[in-house]
Residue frames relative to the residue before (quaternion, step in Angstrom):
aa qw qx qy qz dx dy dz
X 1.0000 0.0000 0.0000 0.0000 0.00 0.00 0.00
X 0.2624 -0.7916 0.5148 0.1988 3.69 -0.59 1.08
X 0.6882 -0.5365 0.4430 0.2057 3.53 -1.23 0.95
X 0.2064 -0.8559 0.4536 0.1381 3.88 -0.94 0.52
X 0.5052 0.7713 -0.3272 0.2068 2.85 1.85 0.87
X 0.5705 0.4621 -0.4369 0.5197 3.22 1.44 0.67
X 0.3656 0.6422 -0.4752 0.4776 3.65 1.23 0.72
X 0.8060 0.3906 -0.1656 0.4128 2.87 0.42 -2.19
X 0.8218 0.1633 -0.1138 0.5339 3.84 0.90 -0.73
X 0.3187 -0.7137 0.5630 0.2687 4.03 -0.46 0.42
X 0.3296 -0.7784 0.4808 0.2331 3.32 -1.07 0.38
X 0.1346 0.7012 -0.6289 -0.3076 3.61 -0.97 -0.65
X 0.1745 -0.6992 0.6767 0.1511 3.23 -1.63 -0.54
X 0.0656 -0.7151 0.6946 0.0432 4.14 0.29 0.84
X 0.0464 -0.6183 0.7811 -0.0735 3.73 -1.40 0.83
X 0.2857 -0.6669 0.6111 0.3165 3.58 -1.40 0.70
X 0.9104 -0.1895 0.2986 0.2148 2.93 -1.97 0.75
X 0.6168 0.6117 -0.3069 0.3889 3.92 1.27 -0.37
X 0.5235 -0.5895 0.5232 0.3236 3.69 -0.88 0.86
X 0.7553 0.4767 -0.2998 0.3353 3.68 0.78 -0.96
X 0.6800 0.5035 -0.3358 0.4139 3.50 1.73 0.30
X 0.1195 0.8257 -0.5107 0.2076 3.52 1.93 0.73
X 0.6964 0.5279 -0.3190 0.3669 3.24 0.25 -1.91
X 0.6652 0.5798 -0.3339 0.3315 3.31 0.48 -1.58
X 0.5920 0.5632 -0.2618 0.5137 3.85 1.10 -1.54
X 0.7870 0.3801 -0.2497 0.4168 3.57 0.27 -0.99
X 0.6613 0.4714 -0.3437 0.4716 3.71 0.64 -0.77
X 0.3461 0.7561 -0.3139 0.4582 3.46 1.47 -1.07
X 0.8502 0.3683 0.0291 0.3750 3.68 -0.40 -2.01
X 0.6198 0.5213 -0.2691 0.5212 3.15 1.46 -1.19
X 0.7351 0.3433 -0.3166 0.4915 3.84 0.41 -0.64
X 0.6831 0.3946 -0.4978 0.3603 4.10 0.62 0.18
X 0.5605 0.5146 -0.4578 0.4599 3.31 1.38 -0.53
X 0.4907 0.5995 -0.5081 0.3765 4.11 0.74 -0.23
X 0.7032 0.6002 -0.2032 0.3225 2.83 0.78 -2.20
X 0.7828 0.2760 -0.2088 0.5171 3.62 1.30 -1.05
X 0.8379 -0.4696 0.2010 0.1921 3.66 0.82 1.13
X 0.2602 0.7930 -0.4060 0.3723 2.65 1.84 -0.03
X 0.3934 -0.5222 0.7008 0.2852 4.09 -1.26 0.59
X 0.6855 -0.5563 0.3924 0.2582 3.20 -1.64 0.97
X 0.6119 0.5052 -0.3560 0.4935 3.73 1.31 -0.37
X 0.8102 0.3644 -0.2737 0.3687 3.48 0.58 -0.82
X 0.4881 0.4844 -0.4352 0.5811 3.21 1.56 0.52
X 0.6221 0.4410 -0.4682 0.4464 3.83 0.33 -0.08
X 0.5382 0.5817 -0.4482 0.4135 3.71 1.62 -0.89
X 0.8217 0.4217 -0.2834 0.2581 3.66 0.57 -1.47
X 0.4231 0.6428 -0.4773 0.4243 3.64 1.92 -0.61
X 0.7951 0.3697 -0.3083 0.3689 3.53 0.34 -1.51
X 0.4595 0.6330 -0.4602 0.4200 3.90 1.01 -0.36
X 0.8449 0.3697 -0.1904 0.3366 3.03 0.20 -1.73
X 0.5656 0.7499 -0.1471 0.3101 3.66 1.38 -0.23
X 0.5635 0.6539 0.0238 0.5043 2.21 2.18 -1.01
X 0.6894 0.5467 0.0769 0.4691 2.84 1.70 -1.65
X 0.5815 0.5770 -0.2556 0.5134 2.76 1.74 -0.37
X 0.6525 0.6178 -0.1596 0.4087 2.52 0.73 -2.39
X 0.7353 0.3200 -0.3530 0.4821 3.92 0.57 -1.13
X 0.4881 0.6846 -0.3793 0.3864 3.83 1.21 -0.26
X 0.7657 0.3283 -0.1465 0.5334 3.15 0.56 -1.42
X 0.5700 0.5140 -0.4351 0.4708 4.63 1.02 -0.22
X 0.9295 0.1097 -0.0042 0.3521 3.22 0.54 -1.46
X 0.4255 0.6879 -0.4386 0.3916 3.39 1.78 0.62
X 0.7794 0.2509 -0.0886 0.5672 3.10 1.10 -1.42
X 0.6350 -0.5938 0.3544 0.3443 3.97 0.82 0.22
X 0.4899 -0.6387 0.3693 0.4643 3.38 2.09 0.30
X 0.5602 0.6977 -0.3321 0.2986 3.25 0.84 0.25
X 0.3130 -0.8395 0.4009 0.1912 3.69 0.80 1.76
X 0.7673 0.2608 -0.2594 0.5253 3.96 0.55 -0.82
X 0.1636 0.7303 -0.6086 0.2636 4.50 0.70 0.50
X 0.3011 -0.8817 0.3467 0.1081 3.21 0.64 -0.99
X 0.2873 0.7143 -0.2785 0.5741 1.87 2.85 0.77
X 0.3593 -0.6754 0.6114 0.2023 3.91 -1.33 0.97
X 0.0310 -0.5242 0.8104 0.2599 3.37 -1.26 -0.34
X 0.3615 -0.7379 0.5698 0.0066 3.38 -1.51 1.11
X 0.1461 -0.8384 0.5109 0.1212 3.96 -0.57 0.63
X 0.1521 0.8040 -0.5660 -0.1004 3.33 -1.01 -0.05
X 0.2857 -0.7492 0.5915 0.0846 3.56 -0.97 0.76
X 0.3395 0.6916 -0.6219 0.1406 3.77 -0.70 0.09
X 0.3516 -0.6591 0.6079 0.2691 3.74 -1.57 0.20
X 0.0492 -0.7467 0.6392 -0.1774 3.27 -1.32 1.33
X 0.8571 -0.1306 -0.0847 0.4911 3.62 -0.31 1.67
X 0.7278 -0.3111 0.2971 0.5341 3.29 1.10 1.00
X 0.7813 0.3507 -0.2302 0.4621 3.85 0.61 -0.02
X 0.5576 -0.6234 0.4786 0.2672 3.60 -1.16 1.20
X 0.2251 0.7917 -0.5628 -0.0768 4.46 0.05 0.14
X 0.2115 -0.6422 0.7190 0.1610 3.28 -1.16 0.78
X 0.0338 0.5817 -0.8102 -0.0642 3.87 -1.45 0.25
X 0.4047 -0.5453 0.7334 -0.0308 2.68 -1.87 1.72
X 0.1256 0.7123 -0.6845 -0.0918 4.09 -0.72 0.60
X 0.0166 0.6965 -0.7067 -0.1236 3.60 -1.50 0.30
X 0.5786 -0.6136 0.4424 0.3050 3.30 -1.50 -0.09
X 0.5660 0.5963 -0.4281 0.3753 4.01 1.58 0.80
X 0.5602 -0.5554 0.5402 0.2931 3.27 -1.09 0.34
X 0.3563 -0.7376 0.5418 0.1882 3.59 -0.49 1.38
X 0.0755 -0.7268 0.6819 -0.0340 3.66 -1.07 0.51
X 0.2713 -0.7955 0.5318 0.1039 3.40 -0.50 1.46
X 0.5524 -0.6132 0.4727 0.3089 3.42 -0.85 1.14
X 0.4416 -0.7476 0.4520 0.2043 3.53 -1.05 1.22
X 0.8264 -0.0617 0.0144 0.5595 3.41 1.03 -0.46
X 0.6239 -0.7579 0.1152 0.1517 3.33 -0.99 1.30
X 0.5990 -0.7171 0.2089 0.2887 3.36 -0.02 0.87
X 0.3526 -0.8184 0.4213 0.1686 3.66 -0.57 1.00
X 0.3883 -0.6935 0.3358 0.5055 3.49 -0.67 -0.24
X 0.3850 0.5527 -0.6662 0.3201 3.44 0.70 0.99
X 0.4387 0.7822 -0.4047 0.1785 3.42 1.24 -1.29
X 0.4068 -0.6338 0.6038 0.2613 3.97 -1.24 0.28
X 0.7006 -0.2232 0.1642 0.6575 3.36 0.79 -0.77
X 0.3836 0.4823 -0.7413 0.2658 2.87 -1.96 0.30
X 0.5815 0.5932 -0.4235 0.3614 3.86 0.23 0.14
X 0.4730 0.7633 -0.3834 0.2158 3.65 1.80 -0.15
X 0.5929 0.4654 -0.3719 0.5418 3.70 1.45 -0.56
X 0.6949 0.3947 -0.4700 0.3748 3.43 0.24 -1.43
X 0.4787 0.6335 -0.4774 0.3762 4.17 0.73 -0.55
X 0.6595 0.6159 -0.2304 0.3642 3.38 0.40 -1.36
X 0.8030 0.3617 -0.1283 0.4560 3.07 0.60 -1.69
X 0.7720 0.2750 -0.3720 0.4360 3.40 0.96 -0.48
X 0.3782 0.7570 -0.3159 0.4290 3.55 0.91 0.95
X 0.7457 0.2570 0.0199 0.6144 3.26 0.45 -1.82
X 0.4677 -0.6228 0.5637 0.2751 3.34 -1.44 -0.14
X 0.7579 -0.0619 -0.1499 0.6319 3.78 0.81 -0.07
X 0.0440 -0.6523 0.7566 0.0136 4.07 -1.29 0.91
X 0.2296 -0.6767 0.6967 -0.0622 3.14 -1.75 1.40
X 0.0470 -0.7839 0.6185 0.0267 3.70 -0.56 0.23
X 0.2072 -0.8024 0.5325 -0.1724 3.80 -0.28 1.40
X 0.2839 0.7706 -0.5231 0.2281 3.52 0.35 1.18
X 0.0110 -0.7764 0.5913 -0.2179 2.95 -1.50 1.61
X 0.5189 -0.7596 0.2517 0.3007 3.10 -0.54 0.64
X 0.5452 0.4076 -0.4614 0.5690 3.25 1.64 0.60
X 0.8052 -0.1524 0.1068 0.5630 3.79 0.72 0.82
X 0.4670 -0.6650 0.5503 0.1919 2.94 -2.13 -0.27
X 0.0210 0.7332 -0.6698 -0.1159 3.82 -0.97 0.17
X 0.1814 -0.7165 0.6726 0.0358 3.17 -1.23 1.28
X 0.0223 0.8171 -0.5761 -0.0038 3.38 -0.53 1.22
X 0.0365 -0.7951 0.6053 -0.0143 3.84 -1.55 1.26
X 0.1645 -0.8688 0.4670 -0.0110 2.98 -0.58 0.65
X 0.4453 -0.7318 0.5108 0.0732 3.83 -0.44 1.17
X 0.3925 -0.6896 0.5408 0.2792 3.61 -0.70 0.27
X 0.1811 0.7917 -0.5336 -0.2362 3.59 -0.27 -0.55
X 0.8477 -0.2772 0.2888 0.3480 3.27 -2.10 1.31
């Protein structure tokens, strides 16, 4: 039986701009999607989702730039029966012009998402971005 404690209370979790606060984001995400019942796979789905999200939060929100003094901001809450985390930062998203290969370094961070989560939103503006995903739950 899955807990209502990301019903009854939303989370956040604001982290600065710093590669060395990944772990922190992921362990973070990894223990509400437990809390809300998630099976041990679809919690490894949302650690590696939400990592991602970060990771592209924290390269190309804030210019990679650990001391900017820019945040990238989380939130978690449940909404129609589904776990959603939204990742906000302060860059302008830029959709990748053509699709990544497997020689590619990156570019595989959306198609990840989507084939991961069960709904992905992308929210670009010119005062930033929110990537929002969202898990079903049991």
């Amino acid at each position: 039986m899955r807990s209502a404690t990301v019903a009854a209370e939303p989370r956040s979790l604001t982290i600065g701009a710093d590669p060395d606060r990944l772990a922190e984001a992921r362990e973070w995400a990894a223990g509400i999607a437990a809390g809300c019942g998630l099976a041990a796979g679809d919690c490894f789905m949302v650690k590696l989702a939400l990592s991602e999200a970060v990771t592209n939060a924290i390269q190309h929100g804030s210019d990679g730039a650990a001391t900017d003094g820019k945040a990238v901001e989380i939130a978690a809450f449940e909404d129609g029966g589904a776990l959603v985390f939204e990742i906000r930062d302060n860059g302008t998203f830029v959709a990748p012009e053509v699709r990544a290969t497997a020689e590619s370094e990156s570019g595989r961070g959306l198609e990840l998402l989507t084939l991961t989560m069960d709904e992905v939103h992308i929210d670009a503006s010119p005062g930033g971005t929110v990537v929002r995903f969202a898990k079903r739950l049991a």
